[in-house]
N, C-alpha and C positions, 0 to 999 in steps of 0.2 A: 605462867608458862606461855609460850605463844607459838601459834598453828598457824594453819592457812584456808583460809575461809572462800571459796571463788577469788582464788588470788588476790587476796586484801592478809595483808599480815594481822593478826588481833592475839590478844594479851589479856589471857584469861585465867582466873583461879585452879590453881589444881582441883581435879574431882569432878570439873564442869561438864555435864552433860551435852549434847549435840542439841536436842532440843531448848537448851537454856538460852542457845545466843540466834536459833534460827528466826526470821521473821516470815510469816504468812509462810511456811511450806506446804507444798499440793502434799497431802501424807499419800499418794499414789504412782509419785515419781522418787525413781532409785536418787540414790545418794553413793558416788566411788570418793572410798576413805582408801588413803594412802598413805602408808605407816613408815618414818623412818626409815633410811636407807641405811644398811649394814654394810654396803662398801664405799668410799671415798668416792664422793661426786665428781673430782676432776679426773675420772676414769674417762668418761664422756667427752664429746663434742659438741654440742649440741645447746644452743642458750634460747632462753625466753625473756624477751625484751616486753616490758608490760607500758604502754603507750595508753596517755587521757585516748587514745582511738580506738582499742581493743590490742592484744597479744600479735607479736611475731616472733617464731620460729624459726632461729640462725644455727644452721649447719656451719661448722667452721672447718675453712678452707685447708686443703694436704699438700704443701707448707701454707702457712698462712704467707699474707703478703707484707704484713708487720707482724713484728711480734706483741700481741696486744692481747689479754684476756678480758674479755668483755666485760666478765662479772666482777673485776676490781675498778671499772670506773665508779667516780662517784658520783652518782644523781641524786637529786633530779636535774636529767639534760634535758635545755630547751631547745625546742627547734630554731636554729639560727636563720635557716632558709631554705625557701623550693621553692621549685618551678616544676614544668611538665616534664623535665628529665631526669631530677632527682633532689633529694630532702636529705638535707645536714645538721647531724645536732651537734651542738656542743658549747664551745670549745673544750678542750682538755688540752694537756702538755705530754710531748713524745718526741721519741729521737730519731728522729730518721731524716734521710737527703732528698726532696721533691727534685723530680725528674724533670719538670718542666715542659712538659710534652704529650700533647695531647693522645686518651688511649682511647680502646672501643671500653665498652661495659655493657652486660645485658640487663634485661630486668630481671629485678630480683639481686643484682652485686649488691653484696656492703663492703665497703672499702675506705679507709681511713685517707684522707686527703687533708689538705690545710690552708688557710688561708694568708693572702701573702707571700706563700712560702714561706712562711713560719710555723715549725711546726710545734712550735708552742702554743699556737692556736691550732689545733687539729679539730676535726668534725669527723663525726660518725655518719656516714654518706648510703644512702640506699638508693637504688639504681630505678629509678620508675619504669623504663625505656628503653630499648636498644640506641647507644647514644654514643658519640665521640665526644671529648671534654676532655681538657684539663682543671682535674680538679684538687692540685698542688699533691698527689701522689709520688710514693715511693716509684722506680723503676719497675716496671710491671703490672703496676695497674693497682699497689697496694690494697688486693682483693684478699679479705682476712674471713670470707664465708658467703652463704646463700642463702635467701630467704626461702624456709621449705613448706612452712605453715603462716596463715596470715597473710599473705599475699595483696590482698584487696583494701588493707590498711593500709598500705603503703598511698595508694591515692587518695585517701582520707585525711592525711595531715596537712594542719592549713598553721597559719600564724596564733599562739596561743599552745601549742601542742607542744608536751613535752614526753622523754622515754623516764618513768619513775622507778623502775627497778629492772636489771638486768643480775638474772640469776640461769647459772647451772641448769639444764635439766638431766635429772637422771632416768637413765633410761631403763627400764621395768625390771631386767635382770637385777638391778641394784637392790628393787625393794625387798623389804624380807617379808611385807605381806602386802596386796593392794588388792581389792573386792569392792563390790556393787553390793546394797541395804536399803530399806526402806526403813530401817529402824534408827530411830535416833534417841534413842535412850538411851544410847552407848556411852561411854568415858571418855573424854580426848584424851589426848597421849601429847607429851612434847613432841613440837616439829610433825606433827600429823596434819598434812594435807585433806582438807574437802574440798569435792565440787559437786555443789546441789542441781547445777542447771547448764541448760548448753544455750549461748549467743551466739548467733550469726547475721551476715551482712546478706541481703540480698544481690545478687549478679546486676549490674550496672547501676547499681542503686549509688549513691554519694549527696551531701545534703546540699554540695554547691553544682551537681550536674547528675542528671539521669538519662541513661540509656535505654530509651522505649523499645530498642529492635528485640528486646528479651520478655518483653511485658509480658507474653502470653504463656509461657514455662515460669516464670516468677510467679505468677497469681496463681501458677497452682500447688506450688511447694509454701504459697500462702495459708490455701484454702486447705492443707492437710495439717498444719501445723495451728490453724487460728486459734484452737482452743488452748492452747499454750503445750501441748504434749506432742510427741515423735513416739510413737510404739515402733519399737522392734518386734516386728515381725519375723524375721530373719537374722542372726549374726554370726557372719563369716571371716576370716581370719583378715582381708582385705578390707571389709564396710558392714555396716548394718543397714537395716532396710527394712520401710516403712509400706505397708499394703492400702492404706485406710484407702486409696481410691485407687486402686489397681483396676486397668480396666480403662481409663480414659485415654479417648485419644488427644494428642496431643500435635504439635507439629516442631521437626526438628528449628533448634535455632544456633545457642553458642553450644559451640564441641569443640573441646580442647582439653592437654593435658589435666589429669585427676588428680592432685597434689592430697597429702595427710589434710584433712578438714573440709577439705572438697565437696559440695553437694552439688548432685547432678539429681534431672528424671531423665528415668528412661521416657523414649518417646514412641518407639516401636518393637512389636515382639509382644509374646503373651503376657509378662513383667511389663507392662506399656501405663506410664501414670503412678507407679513406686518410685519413691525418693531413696535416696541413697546416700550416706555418708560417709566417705573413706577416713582409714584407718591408717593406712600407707601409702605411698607413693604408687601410682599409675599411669600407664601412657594414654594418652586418650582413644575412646571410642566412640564411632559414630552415630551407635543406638542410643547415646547418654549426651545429653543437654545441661549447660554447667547453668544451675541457679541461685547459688549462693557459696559463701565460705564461711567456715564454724571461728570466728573470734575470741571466743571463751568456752572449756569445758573441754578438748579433745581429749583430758585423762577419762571423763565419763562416757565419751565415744569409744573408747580403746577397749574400755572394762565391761561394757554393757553385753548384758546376756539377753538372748531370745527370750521372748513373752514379757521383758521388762518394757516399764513407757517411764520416758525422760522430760522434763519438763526444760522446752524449750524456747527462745524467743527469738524472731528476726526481724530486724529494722529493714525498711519499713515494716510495719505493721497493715493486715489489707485492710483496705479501705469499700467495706461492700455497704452498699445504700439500700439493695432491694430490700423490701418486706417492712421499713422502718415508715412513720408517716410523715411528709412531704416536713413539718416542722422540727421533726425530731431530725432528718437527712442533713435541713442544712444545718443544725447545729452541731452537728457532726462531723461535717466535710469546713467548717467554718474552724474547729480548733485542729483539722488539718491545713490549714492554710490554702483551701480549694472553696470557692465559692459553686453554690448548687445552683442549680437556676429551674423549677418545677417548669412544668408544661401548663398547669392549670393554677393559680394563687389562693388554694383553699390547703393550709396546714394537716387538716385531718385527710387527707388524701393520703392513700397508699404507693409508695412508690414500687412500682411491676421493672422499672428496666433503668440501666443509668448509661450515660456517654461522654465519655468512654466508659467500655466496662473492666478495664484491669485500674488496679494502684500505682506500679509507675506512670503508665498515662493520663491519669487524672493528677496525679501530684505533678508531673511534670508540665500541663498546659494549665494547671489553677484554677480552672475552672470544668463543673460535670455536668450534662444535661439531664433534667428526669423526667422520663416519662411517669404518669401516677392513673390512678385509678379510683373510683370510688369505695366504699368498705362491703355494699352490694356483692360487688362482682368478686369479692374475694371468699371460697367455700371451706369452711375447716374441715379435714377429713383423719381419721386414724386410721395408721399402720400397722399391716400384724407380723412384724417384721420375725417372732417367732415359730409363727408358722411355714409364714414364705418369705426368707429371706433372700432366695432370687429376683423373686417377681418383685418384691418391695424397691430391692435396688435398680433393679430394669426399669421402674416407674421415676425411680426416683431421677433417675440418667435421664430420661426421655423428657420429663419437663421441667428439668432444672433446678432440682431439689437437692442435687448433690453438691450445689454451687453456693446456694442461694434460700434461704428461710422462706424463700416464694416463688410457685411454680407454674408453669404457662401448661394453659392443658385447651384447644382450641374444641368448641365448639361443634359436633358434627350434626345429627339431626336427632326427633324425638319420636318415637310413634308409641300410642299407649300410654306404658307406665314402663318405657324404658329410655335414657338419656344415655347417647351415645359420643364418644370422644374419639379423636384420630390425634394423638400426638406424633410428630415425624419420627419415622423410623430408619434406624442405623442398617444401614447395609452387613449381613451378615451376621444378624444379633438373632441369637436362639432364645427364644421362649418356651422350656420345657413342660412341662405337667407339675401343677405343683400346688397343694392345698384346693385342691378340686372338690367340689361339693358335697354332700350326701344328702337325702333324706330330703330336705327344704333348705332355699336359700333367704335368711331373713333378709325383710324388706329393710332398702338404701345401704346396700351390701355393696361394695366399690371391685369389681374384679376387673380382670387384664384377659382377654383370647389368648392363649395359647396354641404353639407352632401346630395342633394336628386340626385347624381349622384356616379356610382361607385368610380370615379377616386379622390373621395371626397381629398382636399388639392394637387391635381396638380397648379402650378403656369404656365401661358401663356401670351404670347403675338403675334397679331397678325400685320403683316406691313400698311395691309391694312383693308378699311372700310368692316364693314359686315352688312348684314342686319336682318341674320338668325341665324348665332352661335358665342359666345363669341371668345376670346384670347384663351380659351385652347380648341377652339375645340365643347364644348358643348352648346345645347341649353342656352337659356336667363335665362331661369328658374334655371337652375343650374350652374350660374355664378354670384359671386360677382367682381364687379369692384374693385380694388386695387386704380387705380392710372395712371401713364404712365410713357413711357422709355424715360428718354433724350438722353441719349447716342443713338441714334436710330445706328449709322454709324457703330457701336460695333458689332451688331447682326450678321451680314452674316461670320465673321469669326470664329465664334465658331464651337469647335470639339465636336460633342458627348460622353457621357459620361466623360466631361472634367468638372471641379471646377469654377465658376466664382464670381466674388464677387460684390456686388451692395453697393450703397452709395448715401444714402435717402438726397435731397437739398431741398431749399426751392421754393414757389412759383415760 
């Protein structure tokens, strides 16, 4: 029988389990199974065109501008030609009378046009551009739909690229069941749709040209998706949405319409640093920054419930250096095609910072500079993120641990058996009370000041047990416990006012 597998057709034994044909699945990301449609597909308007570039989504035109059903051509069609205003596959044979005359078209038209003026060579035309052309059309601009999904493949097609299957979509009313699982013990069923995972493009990203004005809202819908997962945190009838770094600020960059597949961050408001995925069409908004579009999986955007996590991937993939050592970085940035250049030429160095610091701006100039550091000045510490999972995060923000597997935490002064830290502090960031001491504080105990003392976000640690004042110094009352220093041997050679960098292990 044969199903559909992340839009790859396969042809499988009756009886066949879901886990028979899956390879390497995260068993902690949903899986949306979509069962046979019980009313006739050509109910619909709506086609999905599966491109070597990833899926687009053609809403068909009310009347069309030829009469043409997409899903009876036969492919695979190859790309015949493009340019920066628009890509034609084909050819195919049709009957109609080119106008000879050149029309507007926006981006996003598909429109059947011909070459020669013969429209026995016809091409299947998609609009890059707001653009005037004749391009051997019917009267009217033989506009037969609109790109509503996929959008951002449209500038990805180069020579080599062809459209391999153009089918129907039916739209959900039709199914007679479609649901989100984790379980794949299940049975396939003929003609039963999966999609284990969601693709997407990153916002100016393309492999023959990158647009850096975005780099800094891309690197961060990076750094919440790097582990290959998107938790839903939220799913509402419009998008789902993703919290894991809610909370950061950001700065606005692209804003514009939110099409089905759309990923924006927000960039301001208390939702400030949440990703976002739409589900339907939207106008755009100015508190939402457009950083990618979803190319495969919108049936598991559609279907995902709250508390589910989706296993997802975007090209590019980020490219972060810190915390790796100086030998391991360039081999790293070398099979991204980006040569590293260290500041010092000793391998076992740590690299502390890189420049550029985003992925499209390192992929895009090829080359990254690194700053490195000795293994000395790097301190292990744990988190007690179960106790105080404010303070943890507040620490982890402040010197770069929410970014980065290695964190900047400067230096301030020592007196005693107390080592004090001042990492810069965000305007308006409240540090409440939280895992405050009792009884004694065991010695190289790592706390944070908290907001009811002046020194509000000093970072301390103290060698020895105390009975009276925290790690930095202060009463109990205005100290949260952090955690503690592994490295304890590390502490006595630090210089004041000197950089040091910390790196969070496990139990």
């Amino acid at each position: 029988m044969e199903i559909l597998l992340d839009g790859r057709r396969r042809q499988v034994p009756p009886d066949t389990r879901l886990s028979e044909i899956l390879e390497a699945h995260d068993p902690r990301c949903t899986i949306a199974v979509v069962r046979p449609a019980a009313a006739r597909a050509t109910q619909t308007r709506t086609f999905l065109a599966a491109t070597t570039r990833g899926e687009v989504v053609i809403e068909l035109a009310s009347p069309p501008g030829v009469g043409l059903d997409p899903a009876e051509l036969a492919t695979p069609l190859p790309l015949h030609w493009e340019d920066r205003y628009a890509a034609a596959f084909g050819p195919f044979s049709l009957e109609f009378t080119p106008s000879r005359t050149p029309l507007p078209y926006e981006r996003g038209d598909v429109l059947v046009g011909c070459g020669g003026y013969d429209p026995r060579r016809s091409y299947l035309t998609f609009s890059r551009i707001r653009h005037l052309a004749d391009h051997g059309a019917p009267a009217g601009g033989g506009i037969i739909g609109r790109v509503v999904s996929g959008g951002g493949v449209l500038d990805r097609w180069t020579r080599g690229d062809r459209i391999d299957r153009i089918e129907r979509v039916i739209s959900w009313e039709d199914r007679t069941t479609a649901f989100t699982t984790t379980d794949t013990s299940f049975t396939l069923e003929e003609g039963m749709q999966v999609v284990t995972r969601v693709e997407a493009v990153a916002q100016g990203y393309t492999p023959e040209k990158i647009d850096t004005s975005v780099a800094a809202t891309v690197e961060h819908l990076l750094m919440v998706v790097e582990r290959g997962h998107y938790h839903v945190h939220r799913a509402a009838s419009t998008h789902i949405r993703d919290e894991s770094l809610a909370g950061t600020d950001l700065s606005p960059e692209e804003k514009r319409f939110r099409g089905e597949g759309t990923v924006t961050v927000r960039w301001v408001g208390p939702g400030r640093g949440a990703v976002y995925i739409y589900r339907t069409d939207l106008p755009g908004n100015p508190e939402h920054a457009v950083v990618g579009q979803v190319v495969h999986g919108i049936e598991l955007v559609k279907l995902a419930r709250e508390g589910e996590t989706l296993c997802i991937a975007v090209t590019p993939s980020r490219l972060d250096l810190i915390g790796m050592t100086a030998g391991d970085a360039m081999a790293r940035a070398g099979e991204r095609g980006v040569a590293a250049e260290p500041d010092v030429k000793d391998p076992s160095r740590l690299v502390v910072d890189q420049d550029p610091g985003t992925t499209l701006e390192a992929l895009a100039r090829g080359t990254v500079s690194l700053a490195t550091a000795p293994e000395e000045k790097v301190i292990k510490i744990r988190l007690d993120d179960a106790r105080a999972p404010a303070s943890c995060e507040i620490f982890r923000q402040l010197t770069g641990l929410t970014q980065h597997t290695l964190g900047k935490l400067p230096f301030f002064f020592r007196f005693d058996d107390v080592f004090l830290f001042r990492p810069p502090m965000r305007e308006g960031l409240k540090i409440l009370p939280e895992n405050t001491p009792e009884g004694e504080v065991p010695a190289f105990s790592l706390a944070m000041t908290n907001d009811s003392r002046k020194g509000t976000g000093t970072v301390g640690v103290r060698t020895s047990p105390h009975r009276e004042f925290g790690p930095t110094a202060e009463p109990f009352e205005g100290t949260n416990i952090l955690g503690t220093v592994v490295d304890t041997g590390k502490l006595k050679a630090l210089k004041e006012k000197e950089m040091i960098y910390v790196r969070v292990v496990g139990p």
